[in-house]
NUTOR-140254 format. One line per field, with one value per residue: residue in one letter; chain; x, y, z of N, C-alpha, C in turn. Coordinates in Angstrom, 1 decimal, m for minus. Each point is the difference from the previous one (the first is absolute). Last residue first. Layout:
<atoms>
resn	(A ...)
chain	(A ...)
n.c1	(X ...)
n.c2	(Y ...)
n.c3	(Z ...)
ca.c1	(X ...)
ca.c2	(Y ...)
ca.c3	(Z ...)
c.c1	(X ...)
c.c2	(Y ...)
c.c3	(Z ...)
</atoms>
This chain:
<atoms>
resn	(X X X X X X X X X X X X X X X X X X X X X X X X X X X X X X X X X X X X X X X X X X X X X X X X X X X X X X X X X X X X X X X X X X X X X X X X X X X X X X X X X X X X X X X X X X X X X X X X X X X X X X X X X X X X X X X X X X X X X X X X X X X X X X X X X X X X X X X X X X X X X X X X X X X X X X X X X X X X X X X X X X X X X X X X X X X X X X X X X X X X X X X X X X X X X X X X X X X X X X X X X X X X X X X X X X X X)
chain	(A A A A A A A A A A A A A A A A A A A A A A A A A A A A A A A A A A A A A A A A A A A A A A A A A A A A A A A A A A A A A A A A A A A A A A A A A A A A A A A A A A A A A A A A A A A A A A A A A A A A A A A A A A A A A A A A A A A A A A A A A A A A A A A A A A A A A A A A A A A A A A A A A A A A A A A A A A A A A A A A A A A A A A A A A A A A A A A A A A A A A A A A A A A A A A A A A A A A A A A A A A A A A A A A A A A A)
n.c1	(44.8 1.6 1.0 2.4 1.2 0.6 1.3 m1.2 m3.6 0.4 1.8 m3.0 m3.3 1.7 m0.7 m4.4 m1.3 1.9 m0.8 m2.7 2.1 2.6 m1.9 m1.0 3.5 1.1 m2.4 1.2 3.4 m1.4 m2.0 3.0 2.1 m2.8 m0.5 3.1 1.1 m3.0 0.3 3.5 m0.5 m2.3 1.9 3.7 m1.6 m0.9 0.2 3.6 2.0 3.3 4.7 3.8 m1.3 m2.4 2.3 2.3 m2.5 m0.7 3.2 m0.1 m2.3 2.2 3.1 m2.3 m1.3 2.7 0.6 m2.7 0.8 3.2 m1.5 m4.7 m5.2 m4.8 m2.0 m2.3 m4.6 m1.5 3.2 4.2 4.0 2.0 2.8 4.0 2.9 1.7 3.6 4.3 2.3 2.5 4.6 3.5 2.4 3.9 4.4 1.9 2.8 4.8 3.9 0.7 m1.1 m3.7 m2.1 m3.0 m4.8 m1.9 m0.7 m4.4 m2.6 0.3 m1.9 m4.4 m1.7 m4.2 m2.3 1.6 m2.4 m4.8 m0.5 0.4 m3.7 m3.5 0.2 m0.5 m4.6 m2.5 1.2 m2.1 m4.2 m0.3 0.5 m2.8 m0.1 1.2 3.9 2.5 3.7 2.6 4.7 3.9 1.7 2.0 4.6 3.6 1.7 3.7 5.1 1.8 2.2 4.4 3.4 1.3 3.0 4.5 2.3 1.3 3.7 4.1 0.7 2.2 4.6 2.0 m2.7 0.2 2.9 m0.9 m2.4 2.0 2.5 m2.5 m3.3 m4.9 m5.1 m2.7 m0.7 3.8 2.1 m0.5 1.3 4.9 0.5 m3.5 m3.5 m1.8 0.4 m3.8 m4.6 m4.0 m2.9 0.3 4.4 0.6 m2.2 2.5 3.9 m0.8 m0.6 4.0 2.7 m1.7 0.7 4.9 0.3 m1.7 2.9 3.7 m0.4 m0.8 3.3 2.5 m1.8 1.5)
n.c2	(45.6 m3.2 m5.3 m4.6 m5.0 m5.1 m4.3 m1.8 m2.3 m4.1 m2.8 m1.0 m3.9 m4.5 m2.1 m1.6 m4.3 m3.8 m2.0 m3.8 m4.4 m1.8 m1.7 m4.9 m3.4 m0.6 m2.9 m4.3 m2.2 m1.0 m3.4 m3.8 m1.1 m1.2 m4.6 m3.1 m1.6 m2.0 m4.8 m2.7 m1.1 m3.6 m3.4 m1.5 0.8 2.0 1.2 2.2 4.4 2.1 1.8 m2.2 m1.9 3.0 3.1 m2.0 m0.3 3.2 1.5 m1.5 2.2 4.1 m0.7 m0.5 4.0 2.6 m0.4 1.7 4.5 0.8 m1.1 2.4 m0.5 m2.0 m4.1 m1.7 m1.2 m4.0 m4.7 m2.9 0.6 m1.6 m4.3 0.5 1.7 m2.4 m2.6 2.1 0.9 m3.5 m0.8 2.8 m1.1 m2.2 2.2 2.7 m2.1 m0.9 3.5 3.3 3.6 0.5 m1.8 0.8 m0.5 m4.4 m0.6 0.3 m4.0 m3.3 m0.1 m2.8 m5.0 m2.5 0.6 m0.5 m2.2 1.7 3.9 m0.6 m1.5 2.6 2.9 m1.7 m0.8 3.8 1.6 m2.3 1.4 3.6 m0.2 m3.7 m5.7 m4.0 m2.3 0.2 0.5 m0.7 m2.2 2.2 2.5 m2.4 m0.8 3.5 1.0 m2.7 1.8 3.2 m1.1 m1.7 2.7 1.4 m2.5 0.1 4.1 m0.4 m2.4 2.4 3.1 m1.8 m3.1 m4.0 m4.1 m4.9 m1.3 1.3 m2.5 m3.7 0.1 0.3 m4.1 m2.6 m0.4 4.5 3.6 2.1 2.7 4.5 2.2 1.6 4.2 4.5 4.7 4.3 3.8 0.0 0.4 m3.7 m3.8 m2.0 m1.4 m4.2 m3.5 m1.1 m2.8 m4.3 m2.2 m0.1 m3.9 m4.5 m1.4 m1.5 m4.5 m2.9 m0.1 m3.2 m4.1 m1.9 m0.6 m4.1 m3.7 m0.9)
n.c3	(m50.0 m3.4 1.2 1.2 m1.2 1.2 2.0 4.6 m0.2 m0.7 3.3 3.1 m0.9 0.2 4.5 2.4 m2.0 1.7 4.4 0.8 m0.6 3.8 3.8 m0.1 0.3 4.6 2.1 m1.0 2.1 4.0 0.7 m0.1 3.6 3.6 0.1 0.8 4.4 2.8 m0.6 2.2 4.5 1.2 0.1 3.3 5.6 5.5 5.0 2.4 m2.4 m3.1 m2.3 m3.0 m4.5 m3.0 m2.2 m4.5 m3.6 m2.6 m3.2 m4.7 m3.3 m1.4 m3.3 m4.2 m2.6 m2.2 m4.0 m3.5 m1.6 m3.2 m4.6 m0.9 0.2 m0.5 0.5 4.3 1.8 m2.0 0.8 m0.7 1.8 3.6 0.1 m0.7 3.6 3.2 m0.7 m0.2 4.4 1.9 m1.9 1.9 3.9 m0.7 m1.2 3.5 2.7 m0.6 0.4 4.3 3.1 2.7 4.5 3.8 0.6 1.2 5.2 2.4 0.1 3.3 4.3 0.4 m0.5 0.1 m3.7 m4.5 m3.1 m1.1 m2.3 m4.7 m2.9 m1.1 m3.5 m3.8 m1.1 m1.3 m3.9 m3.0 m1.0 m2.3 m5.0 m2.7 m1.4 m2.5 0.6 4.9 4.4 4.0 0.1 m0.4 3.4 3.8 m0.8 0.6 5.0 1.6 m0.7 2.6 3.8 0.4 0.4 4.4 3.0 m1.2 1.6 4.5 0.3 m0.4 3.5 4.5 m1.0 m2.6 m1.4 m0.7 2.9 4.8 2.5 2.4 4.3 4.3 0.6 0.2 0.4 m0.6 3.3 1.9 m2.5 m0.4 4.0 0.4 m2.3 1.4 0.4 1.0 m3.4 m2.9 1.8 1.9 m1.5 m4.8 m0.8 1.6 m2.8 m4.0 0.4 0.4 m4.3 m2.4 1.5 m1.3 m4.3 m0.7 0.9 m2.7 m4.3 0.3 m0.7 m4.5 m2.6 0.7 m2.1 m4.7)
ca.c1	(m0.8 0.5 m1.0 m0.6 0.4 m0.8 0.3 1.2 m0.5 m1.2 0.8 0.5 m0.4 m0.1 1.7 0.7 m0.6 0.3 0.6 m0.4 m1.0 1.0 0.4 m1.2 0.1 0.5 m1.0 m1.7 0.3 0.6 m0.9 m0.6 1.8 0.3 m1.5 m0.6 1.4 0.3 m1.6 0.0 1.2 m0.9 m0.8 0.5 0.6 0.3 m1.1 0.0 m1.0 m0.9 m0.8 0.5 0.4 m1.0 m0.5 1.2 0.1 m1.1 0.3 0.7 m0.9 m1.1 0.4 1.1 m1.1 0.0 1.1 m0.5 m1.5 0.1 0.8 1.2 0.8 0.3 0.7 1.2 m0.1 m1.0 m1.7 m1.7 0.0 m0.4 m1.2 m0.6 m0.3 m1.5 m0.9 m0.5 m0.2 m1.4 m1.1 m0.5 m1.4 m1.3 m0.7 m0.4 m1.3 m1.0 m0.8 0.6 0.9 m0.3 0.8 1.6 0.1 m0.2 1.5 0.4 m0.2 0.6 1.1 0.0 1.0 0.9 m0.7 0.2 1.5 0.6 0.0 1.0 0.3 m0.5 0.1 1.4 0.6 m0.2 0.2 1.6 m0.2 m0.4 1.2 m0.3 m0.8 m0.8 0.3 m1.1 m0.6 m1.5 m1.5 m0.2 m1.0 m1.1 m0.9 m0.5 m1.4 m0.9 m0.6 m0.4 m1.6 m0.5 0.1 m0.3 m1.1 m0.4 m0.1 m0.7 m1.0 m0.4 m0.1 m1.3 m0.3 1.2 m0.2 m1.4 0.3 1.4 m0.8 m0.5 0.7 m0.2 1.2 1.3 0.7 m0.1 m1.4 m0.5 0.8 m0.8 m1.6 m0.9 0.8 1.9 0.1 0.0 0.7 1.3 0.3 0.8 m0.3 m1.4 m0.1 0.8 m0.5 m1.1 0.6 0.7 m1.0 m0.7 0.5 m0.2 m1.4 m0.4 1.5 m0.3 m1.4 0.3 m0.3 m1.6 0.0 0.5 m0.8 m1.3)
ca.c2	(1.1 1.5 1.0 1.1 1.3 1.4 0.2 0.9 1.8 0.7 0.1 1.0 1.3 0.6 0.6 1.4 0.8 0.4 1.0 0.9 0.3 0.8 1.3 1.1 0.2 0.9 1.4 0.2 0.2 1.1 1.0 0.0 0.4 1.0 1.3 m0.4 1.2 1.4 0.6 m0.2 1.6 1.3 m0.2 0.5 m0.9 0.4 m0.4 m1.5 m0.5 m0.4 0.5 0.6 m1.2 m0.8 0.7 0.4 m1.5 m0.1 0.9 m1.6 m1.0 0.0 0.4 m0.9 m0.6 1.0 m1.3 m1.5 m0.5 m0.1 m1.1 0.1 1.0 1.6 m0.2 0.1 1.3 0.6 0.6 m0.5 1.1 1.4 0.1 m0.8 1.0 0.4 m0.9 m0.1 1.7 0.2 m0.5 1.0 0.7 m0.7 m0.6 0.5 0.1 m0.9 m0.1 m1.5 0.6 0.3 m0.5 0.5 1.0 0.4 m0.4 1.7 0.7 m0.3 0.3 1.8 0.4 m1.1 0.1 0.5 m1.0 m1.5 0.7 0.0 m1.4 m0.8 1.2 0.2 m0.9 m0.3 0.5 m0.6 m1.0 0.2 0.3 1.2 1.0 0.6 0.7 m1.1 0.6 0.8 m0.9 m0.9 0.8 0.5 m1.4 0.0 1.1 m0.4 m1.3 0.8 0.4 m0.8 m0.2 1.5 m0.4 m1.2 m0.1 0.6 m0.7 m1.3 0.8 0.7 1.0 1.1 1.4 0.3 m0.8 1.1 0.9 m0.6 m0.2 1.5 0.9 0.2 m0.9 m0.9 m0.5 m1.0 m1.5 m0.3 m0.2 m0.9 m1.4 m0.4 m1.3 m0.8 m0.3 m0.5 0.6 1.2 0.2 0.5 1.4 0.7 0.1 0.5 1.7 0.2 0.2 0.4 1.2 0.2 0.6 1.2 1.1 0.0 0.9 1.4 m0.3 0.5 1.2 1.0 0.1 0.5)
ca.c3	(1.0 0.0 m1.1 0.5 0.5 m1.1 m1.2 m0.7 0.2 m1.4 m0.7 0.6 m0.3 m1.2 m0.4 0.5 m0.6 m1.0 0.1 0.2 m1.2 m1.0 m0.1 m0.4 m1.4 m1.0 0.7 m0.7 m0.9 0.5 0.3 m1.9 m1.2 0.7 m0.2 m1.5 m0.7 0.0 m1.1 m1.2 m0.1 0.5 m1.1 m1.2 m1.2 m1.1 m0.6 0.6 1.1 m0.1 1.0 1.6 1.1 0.8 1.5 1.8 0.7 0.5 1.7 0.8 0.4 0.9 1.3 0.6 0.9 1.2 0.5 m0.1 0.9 1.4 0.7 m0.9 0.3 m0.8 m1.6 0.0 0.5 m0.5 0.6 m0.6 m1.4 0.4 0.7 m1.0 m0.8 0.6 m0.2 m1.3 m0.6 1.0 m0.5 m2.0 0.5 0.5 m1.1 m1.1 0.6 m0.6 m1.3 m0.4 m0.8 m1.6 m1.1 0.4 m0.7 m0.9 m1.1 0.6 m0.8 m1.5 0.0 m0.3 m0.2 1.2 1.4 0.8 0.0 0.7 1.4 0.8 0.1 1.4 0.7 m0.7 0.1 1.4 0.3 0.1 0.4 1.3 0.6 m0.1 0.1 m0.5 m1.0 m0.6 m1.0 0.0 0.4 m1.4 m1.2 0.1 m0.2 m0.9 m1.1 0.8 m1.0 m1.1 0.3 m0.4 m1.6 m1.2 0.3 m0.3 m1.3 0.0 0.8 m0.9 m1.2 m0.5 0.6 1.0 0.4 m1.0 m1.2 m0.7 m0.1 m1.2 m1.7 m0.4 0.7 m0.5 0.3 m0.7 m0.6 0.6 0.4 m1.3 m0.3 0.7 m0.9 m0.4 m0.7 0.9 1.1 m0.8 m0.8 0.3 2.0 0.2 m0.4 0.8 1.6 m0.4 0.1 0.4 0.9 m1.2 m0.5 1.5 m0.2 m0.5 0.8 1.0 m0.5 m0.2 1.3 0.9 m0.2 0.4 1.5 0.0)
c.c1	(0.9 m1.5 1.0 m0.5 m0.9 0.9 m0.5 0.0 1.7 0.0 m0.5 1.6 0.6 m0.4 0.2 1.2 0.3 m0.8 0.4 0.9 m0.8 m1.1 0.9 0.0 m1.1 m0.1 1.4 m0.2 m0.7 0.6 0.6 m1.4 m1.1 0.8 0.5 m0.8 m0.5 0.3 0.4 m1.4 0.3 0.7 m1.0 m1.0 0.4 0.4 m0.3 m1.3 m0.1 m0.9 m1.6 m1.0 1.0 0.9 m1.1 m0.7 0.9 m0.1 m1.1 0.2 1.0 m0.8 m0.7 0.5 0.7 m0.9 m0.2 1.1 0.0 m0.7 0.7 1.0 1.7 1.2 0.9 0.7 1.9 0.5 m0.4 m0.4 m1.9 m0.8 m0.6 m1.3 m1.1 0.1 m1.4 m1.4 m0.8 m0.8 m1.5 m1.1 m0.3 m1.3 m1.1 m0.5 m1.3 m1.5 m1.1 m0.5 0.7 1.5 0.2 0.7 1.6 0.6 0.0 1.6 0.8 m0.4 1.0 1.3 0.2 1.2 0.5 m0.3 0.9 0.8 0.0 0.2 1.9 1.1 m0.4 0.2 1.7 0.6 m0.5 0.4 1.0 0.2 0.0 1.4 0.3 m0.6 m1.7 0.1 m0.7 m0.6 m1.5 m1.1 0.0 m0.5 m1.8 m1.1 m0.3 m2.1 m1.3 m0.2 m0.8 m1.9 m1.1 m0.8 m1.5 m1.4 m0.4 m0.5 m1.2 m1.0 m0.4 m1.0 m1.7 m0.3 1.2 0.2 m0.7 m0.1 0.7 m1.0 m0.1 1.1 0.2 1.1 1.0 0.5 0.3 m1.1 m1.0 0.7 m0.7 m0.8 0.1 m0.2 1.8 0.0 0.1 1.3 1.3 0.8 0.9 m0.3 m1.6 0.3 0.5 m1.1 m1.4 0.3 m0.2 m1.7 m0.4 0.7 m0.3 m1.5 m0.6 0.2 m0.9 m1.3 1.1 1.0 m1.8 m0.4 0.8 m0.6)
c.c2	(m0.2 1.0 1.2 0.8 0.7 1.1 1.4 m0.2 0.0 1.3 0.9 0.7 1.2 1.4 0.0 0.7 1.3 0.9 0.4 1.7 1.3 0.1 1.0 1.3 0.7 m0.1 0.9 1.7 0.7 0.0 1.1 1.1 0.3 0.4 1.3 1.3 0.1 0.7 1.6 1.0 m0.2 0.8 1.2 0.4 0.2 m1.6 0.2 m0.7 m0.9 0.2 m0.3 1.0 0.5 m1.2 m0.6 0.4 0.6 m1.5 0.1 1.1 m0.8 m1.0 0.3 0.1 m1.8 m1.3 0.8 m0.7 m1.0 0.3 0.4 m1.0 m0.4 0.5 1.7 0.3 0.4 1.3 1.7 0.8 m0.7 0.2 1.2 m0.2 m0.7 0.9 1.0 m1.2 m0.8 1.5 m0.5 m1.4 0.3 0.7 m0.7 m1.0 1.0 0.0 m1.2 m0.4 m1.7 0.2 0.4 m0.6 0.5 0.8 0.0 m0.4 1.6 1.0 0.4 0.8 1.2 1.3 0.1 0.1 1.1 m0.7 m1.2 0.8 0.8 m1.0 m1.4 0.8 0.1 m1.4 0.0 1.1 m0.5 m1.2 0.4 1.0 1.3 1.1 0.5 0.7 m1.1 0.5 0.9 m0.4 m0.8 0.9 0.1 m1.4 m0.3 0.8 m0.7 m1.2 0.3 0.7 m1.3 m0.7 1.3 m0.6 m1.1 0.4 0.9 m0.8 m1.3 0.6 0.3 0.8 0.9 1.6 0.2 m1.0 0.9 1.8 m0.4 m0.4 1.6 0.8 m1.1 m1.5 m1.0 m0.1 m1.2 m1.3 m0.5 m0.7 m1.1 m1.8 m0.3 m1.7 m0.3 m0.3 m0.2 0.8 1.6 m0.2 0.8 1.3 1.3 0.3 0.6 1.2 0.5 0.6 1.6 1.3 0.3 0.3 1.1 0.8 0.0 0.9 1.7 m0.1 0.3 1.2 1.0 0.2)
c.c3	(1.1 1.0 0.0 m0.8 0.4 0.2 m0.8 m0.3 0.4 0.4 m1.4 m0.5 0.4 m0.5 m2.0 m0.2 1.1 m1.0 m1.5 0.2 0.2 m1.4 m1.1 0.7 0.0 m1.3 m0.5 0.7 m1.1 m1.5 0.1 0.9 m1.1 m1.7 0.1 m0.2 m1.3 m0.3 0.8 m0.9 m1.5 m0.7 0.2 m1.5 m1.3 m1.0 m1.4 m0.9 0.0 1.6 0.1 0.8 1.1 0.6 0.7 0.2 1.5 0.6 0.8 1.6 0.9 0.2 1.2 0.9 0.9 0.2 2.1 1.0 0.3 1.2 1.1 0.9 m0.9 1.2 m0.3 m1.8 0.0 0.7 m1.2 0.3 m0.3 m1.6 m0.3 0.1 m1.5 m0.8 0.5 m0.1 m1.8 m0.2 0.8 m0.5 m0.9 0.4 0.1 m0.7 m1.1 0.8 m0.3 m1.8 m0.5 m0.5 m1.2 m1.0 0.3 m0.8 m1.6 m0.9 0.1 m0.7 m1.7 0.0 m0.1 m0.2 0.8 1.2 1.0 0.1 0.6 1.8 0.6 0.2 1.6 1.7 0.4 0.2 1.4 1.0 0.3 1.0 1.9 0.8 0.3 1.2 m0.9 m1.4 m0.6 m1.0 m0.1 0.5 m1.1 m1.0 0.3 m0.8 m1.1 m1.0 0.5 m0.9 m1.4 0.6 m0.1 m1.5 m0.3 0.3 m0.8 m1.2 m0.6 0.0 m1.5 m1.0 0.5 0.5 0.3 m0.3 m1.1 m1.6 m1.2 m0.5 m1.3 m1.1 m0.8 0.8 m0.6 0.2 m0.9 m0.5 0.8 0.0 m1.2 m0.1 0.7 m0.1 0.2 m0.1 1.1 0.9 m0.9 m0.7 0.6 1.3 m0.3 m0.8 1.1 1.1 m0.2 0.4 1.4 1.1 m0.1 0.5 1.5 0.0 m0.4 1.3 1.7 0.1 0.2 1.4 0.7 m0.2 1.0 1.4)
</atoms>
């Protein structure tokens, strides 16, 4: 038993470690060294955990996206208002990233990894759930719904890589909220308002033409 915690230990330092260093710099400038020496481990205890970069690196991919998905659990309240979880949910992971912008940009290099897919589908399914409450989202169609997502979580990456030194996660949080569901609300009543013009316009072709 005290073999296998003082492993897990190993590994979380590890783990911790690469994650630092790959939210300080770009991928390829991170080498297997350095993730040695922070964790203060030999580089053959490392190879052991890690055979590889790539390996390392995916690892520490994966344990991000669990990370998210822990912050959008916490952030959700179950009595209150979808606007409301949804800034919660939207604050609580611009703050667990903060510190880690580098990180974030590594993110989007993993898709063709299958398990990475799967972790983010479910971080994709915990705001889509959310989305569907709010009122200005009921009426679009599920792949509306899955575009709009997308677009709310690509609003967290540009606010945490191109924030302002002065900038807080709870500010930029009520922005991305406001700005995502105003803009949503302002196309469901465009799109309402456009629909009798295109009826009417679908109605007059249909007529025929007078014989005069």
């Amino acid at each position: 038993m005290k073999r296998q915690h003082k492993k897990e230990r190993k590994r979380a330092a590890i783990m911790q470690a690469a994650t630092a260093l790959f939210s300080e710099c770009d991928y390829h400038l991170a080498h297997m060294d350095d993730v040695a020496a922070r964790a203060r481990v030999g580089k053959g205890t490392l190879y052991r955990y890690f055979p590889t970069k790539d390996e390392l690196y995916f690892a520490t991919v994966l344990d991000a996206w669990d990370h998210i998905h822990s912050e959008l659990v916490e952030g959700v309240g179950v009595d209150a208002a979808p606007a409301e979880n949804l800034y919660r949910m939207t604050a609580r992971v611009l703050a667990f990233f903060w510190p880690r912008r580098q990180f974030v940009a590594l993110l989007r290099d993993s898709m063709e990894n299958p398990e990475w897919r799967g972790r983010r589908e479910v971080v994709v399914r915990l705001v889509e759930n959310e989305l569907r409450r709010e009122p200005a989202a009921r009426a679009l169609a599920p792949a509306d719904l899955r575009i709009a997502v997308e677009l709310f979580l690509g609003m967290y990456r540009a606010a945490l890589l191109y924030r302002a030194e002065e900038s807080r996660p709870e500010i930029l949080a009520r922005q991305i909220v406001t700005i995502f569901l105003d803009g949503m609300r302002g196309f469901g009543a465009s799109e309402a308002a456009a629909a009798p013009g295109v009826s009417a316009i679908a109605a007059a072709a249909d007529q025929k033409p007078s014989d005069e």
